[in-house]
C-alpha positions as CSV (number, residue, x, y, z in Angstrom):
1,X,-113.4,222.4,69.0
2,X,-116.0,221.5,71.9
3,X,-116.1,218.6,73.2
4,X,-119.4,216.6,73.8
5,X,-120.4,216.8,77.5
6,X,-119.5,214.0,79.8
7,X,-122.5,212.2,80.7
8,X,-122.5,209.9,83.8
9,X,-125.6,208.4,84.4
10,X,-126.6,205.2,86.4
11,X,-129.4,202.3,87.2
12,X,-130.9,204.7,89.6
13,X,-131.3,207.4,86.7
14,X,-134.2,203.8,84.9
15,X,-135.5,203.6,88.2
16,X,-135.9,206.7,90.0
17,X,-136.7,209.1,86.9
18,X,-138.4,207.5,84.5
19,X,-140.7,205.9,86.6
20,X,-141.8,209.7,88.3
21,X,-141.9,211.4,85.2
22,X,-144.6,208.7,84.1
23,X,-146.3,209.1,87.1
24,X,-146.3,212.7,87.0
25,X,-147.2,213.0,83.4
26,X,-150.6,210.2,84.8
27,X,-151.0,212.5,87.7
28,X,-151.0,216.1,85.2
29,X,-153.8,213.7,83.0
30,X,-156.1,213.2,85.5
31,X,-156.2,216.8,87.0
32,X,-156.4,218.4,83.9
33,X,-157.9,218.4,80.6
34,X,-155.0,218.2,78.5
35,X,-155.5,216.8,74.5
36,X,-153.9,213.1,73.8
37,X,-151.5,215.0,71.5
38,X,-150.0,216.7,74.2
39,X,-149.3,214.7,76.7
40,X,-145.7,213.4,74.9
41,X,-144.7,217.4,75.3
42,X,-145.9,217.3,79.1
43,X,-143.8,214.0,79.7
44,X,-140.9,216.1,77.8
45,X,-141.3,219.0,79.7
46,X,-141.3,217.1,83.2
47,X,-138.3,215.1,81.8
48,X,-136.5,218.0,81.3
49,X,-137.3,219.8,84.7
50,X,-136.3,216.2,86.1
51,X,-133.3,216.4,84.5
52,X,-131.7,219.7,84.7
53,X,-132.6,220.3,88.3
54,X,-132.7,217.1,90.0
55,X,-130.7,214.5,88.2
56,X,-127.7,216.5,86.5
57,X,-128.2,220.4,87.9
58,X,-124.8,221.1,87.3
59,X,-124.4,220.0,84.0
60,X,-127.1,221.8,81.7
61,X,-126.6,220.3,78.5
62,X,-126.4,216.7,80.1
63,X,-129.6,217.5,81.8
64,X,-131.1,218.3,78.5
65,X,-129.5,215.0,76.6
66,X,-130.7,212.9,79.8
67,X,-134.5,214.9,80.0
68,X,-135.0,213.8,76.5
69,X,-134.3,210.1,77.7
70,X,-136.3,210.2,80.4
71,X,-139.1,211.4,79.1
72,X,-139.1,209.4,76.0
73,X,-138.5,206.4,78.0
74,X,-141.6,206.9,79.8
75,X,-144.0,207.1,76.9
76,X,-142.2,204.4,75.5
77,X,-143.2,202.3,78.9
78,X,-146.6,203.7,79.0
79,X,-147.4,202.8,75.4
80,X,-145.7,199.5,76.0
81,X,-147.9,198.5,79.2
82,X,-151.3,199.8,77.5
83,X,-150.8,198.1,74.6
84,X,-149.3,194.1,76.4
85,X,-153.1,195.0,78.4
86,X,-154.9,195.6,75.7
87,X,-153.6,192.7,74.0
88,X,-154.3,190.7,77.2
89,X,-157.4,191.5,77.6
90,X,-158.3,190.5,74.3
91,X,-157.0,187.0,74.2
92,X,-158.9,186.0,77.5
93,X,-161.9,187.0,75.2
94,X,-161.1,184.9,72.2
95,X,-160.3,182.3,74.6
96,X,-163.8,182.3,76.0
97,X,-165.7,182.1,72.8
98,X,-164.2,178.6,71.7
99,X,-166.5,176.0,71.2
């Protein structure tokens, strides 16, 4: 029986690669005309590079398990920030237009 890889990540893994494979993935929008749809498999993609050859290169399958984090992690920080500024931005409006 295999046993499931031994995974030993840290704080610096949430604060070193999650934050550049959001900023990469912003970076990759703005220089190129990629669809909406895609841009959760470009933020998988860079996750996984992170990953397997940064953040755990000698461990492949705990580079995969962690690129999937990473990457996920980041979309779900992206979405989170656009949608607290969206929602921001429309409460100072309703604000404004009470009598």
């Amino acid at each position: 029986m295999e046993h499931f890889p031994i995974i030993h990540t840290n704080f610096w893994d949430a604060i070193i690669a999650v934050p550049t494979v959001l900023i990469l993935t912003q970076i990759i929008k703005l220089l190129l005309p990629i669809p909406r749809v895609y841009i959760p498999t470009v933020a998988s993609v860079l996750g996984l590079i992170f990953s397997i050859f940064i953040a755990h290169r000698f461990n492949f399958w705990a580079g995969v398990f962690m690129g999937f984090f990473y990457a996920n992690a980041a979309v779900g920080v992206y979405a989170s920030l656009k949608t607290a500024i969206i929602t921001y931005r429309h409460s100072g409006e309703k604000q404004s237009n009470k009598p």
